[in-house]
C-alpha positions as CSV (number, residue, x, y, z in Angstrom):
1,X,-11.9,-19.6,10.1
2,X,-11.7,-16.8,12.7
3,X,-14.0,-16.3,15.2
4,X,-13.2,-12.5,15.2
5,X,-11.9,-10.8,12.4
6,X,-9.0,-7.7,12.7
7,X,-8.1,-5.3,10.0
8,X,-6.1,-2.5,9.8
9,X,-6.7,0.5,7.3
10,X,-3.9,3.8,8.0
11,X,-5.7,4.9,11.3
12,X,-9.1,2.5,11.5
13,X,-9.2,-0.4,12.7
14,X,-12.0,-2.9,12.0
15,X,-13.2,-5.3,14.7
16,X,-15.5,-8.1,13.4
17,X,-17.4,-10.9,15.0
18,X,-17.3,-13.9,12.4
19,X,-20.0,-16.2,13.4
20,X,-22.8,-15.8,11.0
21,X,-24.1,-19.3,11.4
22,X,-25.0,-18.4,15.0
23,X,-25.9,-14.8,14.1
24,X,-22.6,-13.6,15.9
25,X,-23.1,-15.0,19.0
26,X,-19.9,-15.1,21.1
27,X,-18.9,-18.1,23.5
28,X,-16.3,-17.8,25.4
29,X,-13.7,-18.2,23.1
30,X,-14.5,-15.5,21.2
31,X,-14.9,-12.8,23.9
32,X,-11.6,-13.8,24.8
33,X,-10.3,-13.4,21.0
34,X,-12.2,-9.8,21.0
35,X,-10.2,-8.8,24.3
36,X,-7.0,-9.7,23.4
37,X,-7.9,-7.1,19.9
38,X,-9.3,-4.3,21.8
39,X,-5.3,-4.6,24.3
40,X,-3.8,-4.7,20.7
41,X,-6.2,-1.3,19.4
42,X,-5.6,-0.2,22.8
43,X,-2.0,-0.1,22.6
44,X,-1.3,0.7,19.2
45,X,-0.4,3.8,18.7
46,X,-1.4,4.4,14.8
47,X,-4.8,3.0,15.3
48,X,-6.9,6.2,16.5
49,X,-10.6,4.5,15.9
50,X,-12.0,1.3,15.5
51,X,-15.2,0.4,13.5
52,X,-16.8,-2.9,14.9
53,X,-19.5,-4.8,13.4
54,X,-20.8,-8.4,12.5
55,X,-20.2,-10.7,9.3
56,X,-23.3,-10.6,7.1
57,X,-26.4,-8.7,7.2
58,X,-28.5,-10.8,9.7
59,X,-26.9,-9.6,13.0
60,X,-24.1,-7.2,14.7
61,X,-24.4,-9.8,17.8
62,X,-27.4,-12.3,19.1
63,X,-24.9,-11.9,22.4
64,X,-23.6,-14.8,24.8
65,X,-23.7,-18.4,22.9
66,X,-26.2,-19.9,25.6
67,X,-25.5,-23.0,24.9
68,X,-21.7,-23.0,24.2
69,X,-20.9,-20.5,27.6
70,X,-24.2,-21.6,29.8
71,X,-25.5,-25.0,28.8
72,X,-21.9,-27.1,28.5
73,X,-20.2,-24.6,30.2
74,X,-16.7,-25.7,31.2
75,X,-16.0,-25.1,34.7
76,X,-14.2,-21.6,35.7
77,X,-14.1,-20.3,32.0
78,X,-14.6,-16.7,32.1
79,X,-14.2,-13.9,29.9
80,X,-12.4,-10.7,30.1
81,X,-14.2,-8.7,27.3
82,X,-16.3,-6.1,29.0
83,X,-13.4,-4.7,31.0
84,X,-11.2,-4.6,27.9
85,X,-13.9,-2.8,25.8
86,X,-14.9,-0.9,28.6
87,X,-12.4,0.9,29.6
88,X,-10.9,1.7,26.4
89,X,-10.5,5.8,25.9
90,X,-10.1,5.4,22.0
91,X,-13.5,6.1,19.9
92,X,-15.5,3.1,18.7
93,X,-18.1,3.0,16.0
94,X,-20.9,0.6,16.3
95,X,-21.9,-0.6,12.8
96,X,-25.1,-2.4,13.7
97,X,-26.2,-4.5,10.6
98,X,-28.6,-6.7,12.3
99,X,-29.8,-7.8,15.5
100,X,-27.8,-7.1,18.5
101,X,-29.3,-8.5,21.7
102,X,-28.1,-8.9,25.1
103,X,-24.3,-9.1,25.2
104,X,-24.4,-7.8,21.7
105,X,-26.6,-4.6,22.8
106,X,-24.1,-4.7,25.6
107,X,-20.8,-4.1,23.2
108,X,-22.6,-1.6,21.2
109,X,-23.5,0.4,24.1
110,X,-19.9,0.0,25.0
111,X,-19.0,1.9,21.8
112,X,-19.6,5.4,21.4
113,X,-21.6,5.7,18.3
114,X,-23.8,3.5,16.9
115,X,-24.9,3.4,13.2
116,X,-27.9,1.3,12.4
117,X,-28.9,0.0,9.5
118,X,-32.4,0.1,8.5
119,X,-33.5,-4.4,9.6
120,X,-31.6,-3.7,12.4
121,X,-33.7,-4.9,15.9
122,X,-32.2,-4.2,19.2
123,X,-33.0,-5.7,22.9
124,X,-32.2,-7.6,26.2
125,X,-33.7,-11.2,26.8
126,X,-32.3,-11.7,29.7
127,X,-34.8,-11.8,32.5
128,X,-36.6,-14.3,30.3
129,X,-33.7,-16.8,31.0
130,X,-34.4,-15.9,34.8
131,X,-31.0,-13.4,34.6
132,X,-30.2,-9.9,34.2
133,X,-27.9,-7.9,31.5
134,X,-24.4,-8.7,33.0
135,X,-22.3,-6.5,30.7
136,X,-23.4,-3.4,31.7
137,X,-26.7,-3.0,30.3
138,X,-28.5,-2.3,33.4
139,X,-26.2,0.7,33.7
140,X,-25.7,2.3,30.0
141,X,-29.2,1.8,28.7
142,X,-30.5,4.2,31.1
143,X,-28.2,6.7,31.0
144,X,-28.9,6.3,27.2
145,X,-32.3,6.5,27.0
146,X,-35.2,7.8,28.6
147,X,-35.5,5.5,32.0
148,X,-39.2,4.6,31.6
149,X,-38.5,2.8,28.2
150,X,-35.2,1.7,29.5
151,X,-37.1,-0.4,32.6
152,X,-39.5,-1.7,30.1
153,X,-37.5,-2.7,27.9
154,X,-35.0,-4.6,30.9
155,X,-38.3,-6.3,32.2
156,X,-40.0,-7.4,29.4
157,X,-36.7,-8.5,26.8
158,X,-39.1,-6.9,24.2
159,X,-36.9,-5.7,21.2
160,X,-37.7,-3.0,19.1
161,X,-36.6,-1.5,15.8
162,X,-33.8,0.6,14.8
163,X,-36.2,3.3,13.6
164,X,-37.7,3.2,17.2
165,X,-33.9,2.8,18.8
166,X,-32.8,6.3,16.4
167,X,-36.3,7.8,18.2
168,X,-35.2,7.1,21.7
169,X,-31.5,8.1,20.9
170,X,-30.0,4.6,21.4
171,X,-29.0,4.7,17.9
172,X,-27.2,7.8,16.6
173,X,-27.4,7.4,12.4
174,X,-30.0,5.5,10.9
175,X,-29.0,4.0,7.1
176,X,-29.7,1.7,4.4
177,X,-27.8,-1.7,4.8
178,X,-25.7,-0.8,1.4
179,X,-24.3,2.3,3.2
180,X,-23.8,1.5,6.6
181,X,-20.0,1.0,6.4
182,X,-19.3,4.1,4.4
183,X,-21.6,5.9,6.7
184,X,-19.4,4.3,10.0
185,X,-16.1,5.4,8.0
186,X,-17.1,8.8,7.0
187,X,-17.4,9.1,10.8
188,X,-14.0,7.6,11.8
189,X,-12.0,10.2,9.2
190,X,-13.5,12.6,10.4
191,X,-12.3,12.2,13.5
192,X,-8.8,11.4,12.2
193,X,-8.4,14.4,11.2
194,X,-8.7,15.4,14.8
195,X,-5.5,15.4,17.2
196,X,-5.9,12.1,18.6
197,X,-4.7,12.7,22.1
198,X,-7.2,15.5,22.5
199,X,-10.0,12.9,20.8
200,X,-9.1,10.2,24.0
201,X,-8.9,13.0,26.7
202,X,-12.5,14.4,25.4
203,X,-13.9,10.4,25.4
204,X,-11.8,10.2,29.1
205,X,-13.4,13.5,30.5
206,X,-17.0,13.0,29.0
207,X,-17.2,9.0,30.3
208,X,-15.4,9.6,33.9
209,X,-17.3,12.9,34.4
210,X,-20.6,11.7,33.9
211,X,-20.2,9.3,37.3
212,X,-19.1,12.3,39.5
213,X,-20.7,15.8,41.0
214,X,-20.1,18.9,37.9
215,X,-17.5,20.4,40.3
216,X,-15.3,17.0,40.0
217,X,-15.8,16.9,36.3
218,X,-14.7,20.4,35.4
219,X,-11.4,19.4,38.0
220,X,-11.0,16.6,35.9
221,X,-11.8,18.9,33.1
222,X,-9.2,21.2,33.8
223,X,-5.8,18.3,34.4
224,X,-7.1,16.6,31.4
225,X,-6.5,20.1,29.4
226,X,-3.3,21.2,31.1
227,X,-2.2,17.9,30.5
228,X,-2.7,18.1,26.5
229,X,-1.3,21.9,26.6
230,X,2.0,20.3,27.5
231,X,1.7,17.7,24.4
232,X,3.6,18.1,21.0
233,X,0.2,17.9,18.7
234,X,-0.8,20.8,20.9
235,X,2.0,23.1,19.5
236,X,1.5,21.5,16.2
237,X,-2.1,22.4,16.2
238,X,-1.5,25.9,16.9
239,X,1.3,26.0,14.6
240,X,-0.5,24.8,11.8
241,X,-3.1,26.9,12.9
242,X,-1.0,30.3,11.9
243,X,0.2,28.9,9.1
244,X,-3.2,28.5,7.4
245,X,-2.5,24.5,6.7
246,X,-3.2,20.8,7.9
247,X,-1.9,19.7,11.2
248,X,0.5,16.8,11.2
249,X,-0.5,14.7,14.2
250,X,1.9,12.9,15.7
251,X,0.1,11.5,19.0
252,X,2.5,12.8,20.9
C-alpha cells in the first residue's frame, strides 16, 4: 500500500498521507514520496489546487516518524519535502482531520488554508525531544499568530484545540468531521473558477512580499501585474467580461 496517496479530479488534485497505523507520521520515505507529488502538481499544468489531508479521522500528520528517521536513522538520508512544498506558488488546502503536530503542523502551515475539523488538536513537541521545529515552524507560526501564543506554544509543545487554533487564526474554517472535505472542495472550485495564472501571481506576490519593505512589494506588485496583462487569460477575462459570459481559462 502507498505511503502517500495522489488523485486527480478535473483541476484538484488530492495529496494524501497513508499511514493511519502511525497516525500519518512520515519517515523518510514518505517525505520523499510527497516531494516528488508536489514537482508533479507543480508542473502540471491542469492541476490549479491541491487539497491535502490524512487517511482516517484520527490525524492530518503526528509529523517526523521518530523512530523510523531519528532512532534507526540510516546514515545521510534526508528529505527534500519542505523545499518542494515550500516553494510551490499553486494554492493548497489544508484538510486537517486530526492531530497535526510538529512536521505535520509544519505542512499545514505550508498550505495556504487550513480547514479543521471539529477533534482536530494542533502543536509542536519539539523542544521536548531537546530540538526545535525544523520545517519552518519557528518562522510561519508567528507570522500566523499572535507572537506571545506563538512563543508559548514553541517552548512548551503544549497543543491546543482546533476551536482555540480558529480563535488565534491558525485555522481558517472550523467544521464537523462529516463535512470537512466538501467544505475544502467548495474552496478549491471556487478558486477554479479564477484565472489560474493570476491565482499563482497573487499567492507569488502576497508570500514574497511579506519578507520585504512595502516599497519592494508594490515593485514586485507592479511586474507581477504587467506580467499577467501580457497573458492570454488576461484578454479572455476581459473578453468574456463584455460579453456577459464565463471565461474559458486556458493558463496561458
Amino acid at each position: 500500500m502507498s505511503k502517500v496517496l495522489f488523485e486527480k479530479k478535473g483541476h484538484i488534485a488530492y495529496v494524501t498521507i497513508n499511514r493511519p497505523e502511525r497516525l500519518n507520521a512520515c519517515d523518510f520515505e514518505t517525505y520523499n514520496m510527497l516531494a516528488d507529488i508536489w514537482t508533479e502538481f507543480r508542473d502540471d499544468p491542469n492541476l490549479r489546487v491541491a487539497i491535502m489531508t490524512g487517511t482516517g479521522e484520527r490525524a492530518f500528520s503526528a509529523g517526523s516518524d521518530i523512530k523510523s528517521n531519528y532512532v534507526n536513522r540510516p546514515k545521510n538520508e534526508n528529505t527534500n519535502l519542505f523545499p518542494t512544498l515550500f516553494d510551490l506558488y499553486k494554492p493548497i488546502i489544508a484538510a486537517v482531520n486530526g492531530h497535526a503536530n510538529g512536521g505535520g503542523l509544519e505542512q499545514a502551515l505550508a498550505c495556504d488554508i487550513r480547514v479543521a475539523a471539529e477533534h482536530a488538536q494542533f502543536g509542536f513537541g519539539e523542544v521536548r525531544l531537546g530540538w526545535l521545529p525544523g520545517g519552518g515552524g519557528t518562522q510561519r507560526l508567528p507570522r500566523i499568530i499572535p507572537l506571545g501564543r506563538a512563543l508559548e506554544l514553541l517552548y512548551t509543545g503544549a497543543r491546543i484545540s482546533a476551536e482555540e487554533a480558529y480563535r488565534l487564526g491558525l485555522v481558517d474554517h472550523l467544521v464537523p468531521m462529516n463535512q470537512l472535505m466538501s467544505k475544502c472542495e467548495e474552496i478549491a472550485e471556487e478558486i477554479c473558477k479564477s484565472a489560474p495564472l493570476a491565482v499563482q501571481h497573487i499567492k507569488q506576490a502576497s508570500l514574497r512580499g511579506l519578507d520585504v519593505p512595502l516599497e519592494e512589494g508594490l515593485k514586485l506588485e507592479r511586474a507581477l501585474y504587467n506580467e499577467l496583462q501580457a497573458t492570454e487569460d488576461a484578454r479572455e477575462g476581459a473578453l468574456a467580461f463584455a460579453e456577459k459570459r464565463a471565461p474559458d481559462w486556458q493558463g496561458k
